[in-house]
C-alpha positions as CSV (number, residue, x, y, z in Angstrom):
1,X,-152.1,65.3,-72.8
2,X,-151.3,68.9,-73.3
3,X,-154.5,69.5,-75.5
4,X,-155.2,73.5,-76.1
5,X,-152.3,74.6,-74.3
6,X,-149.9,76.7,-75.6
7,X,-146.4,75.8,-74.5
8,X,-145.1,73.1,-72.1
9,X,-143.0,73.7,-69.1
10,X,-140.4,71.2,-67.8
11,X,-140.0,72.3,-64.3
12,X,-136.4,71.7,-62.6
13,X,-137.9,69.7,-60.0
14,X,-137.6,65.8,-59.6
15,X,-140.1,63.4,-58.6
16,X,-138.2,62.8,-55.5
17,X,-137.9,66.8,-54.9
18,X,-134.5,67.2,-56.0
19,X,-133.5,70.2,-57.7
20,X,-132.3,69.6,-61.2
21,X,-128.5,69.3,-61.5
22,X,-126.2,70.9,-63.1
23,X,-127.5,74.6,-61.6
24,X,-127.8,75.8,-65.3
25,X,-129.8,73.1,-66.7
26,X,-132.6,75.5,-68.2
27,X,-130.2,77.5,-70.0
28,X,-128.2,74.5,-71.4
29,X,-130.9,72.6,-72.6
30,X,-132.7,76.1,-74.1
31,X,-128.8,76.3,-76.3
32,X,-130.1,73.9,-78.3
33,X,-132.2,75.7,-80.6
34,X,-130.3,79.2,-79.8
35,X,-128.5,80.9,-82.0
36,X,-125.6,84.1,-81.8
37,X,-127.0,87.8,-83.0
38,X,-125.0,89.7,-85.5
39,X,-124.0,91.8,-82.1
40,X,-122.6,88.1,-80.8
41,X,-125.6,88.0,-78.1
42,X,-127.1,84.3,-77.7
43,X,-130.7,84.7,-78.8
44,X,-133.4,81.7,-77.1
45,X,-135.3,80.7,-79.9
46,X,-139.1,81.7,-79.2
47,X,-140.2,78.2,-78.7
48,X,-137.6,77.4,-76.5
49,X,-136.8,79.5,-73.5
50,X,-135.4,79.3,-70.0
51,X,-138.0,80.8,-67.2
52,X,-138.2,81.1,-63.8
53,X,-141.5,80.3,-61.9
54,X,-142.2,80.0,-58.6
55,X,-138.6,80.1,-57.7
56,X,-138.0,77.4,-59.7
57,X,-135.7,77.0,-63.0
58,X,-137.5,76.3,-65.9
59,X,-138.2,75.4,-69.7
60,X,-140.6,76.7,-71.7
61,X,-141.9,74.9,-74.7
62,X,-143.7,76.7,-77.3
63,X,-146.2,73.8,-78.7
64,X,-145.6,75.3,-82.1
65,X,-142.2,73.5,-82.1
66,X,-144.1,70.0,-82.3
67,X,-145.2,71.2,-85.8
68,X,-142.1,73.0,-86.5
69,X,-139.2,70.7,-85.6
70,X,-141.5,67.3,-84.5
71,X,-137.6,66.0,-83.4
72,X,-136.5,68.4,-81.5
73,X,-139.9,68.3,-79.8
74,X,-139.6,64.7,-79.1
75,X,-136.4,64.4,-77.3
76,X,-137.7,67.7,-75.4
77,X,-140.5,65.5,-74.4
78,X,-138.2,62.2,-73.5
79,X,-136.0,64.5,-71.2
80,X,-138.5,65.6,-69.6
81,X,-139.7,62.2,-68.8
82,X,-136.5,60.7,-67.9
83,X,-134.7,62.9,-65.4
């Protein structure tokens, strides 16, 4: 499905067109796998990120996460499929 590339993104679009809601979707579902800096920053993790493309809010999914965290991957995967 995804073969040779290397990170997913989950755009904030529905199939109907809809915008994802709440507004801050991309950054809440990124806080998952963040963490707080010693300088009390949150810090994305690398394979999890919110983006912005095309106007659109995003997630990006580096595909090293599937090896990584296979769980975290997963439920990355089903939300993705059922929103």
């Amino acid at each position: 499905m995804f073969e040779g590339a290397p990170e997913i993104v989950i755009q904030g679009i529905t199939e109907r067109g809809e915008t994802f809601r709440p507004s801050d979707w991309a950054e809440r579902l990124s806080g998952m796998l963040s963490v707080f800096s010693d300088d009390g920053y949150l810090d994305y993790s690398p394979f999890l990120k919110p983006i912005m493309a095309g106007g659109v809010r995003c997630v990006a999914i580096d595909r090293e996460l599937e090896r990584r965290d296979p769980a975290a991957y997963t439920f990355l995967l089903q939300f993705a499929r059922c929103i």
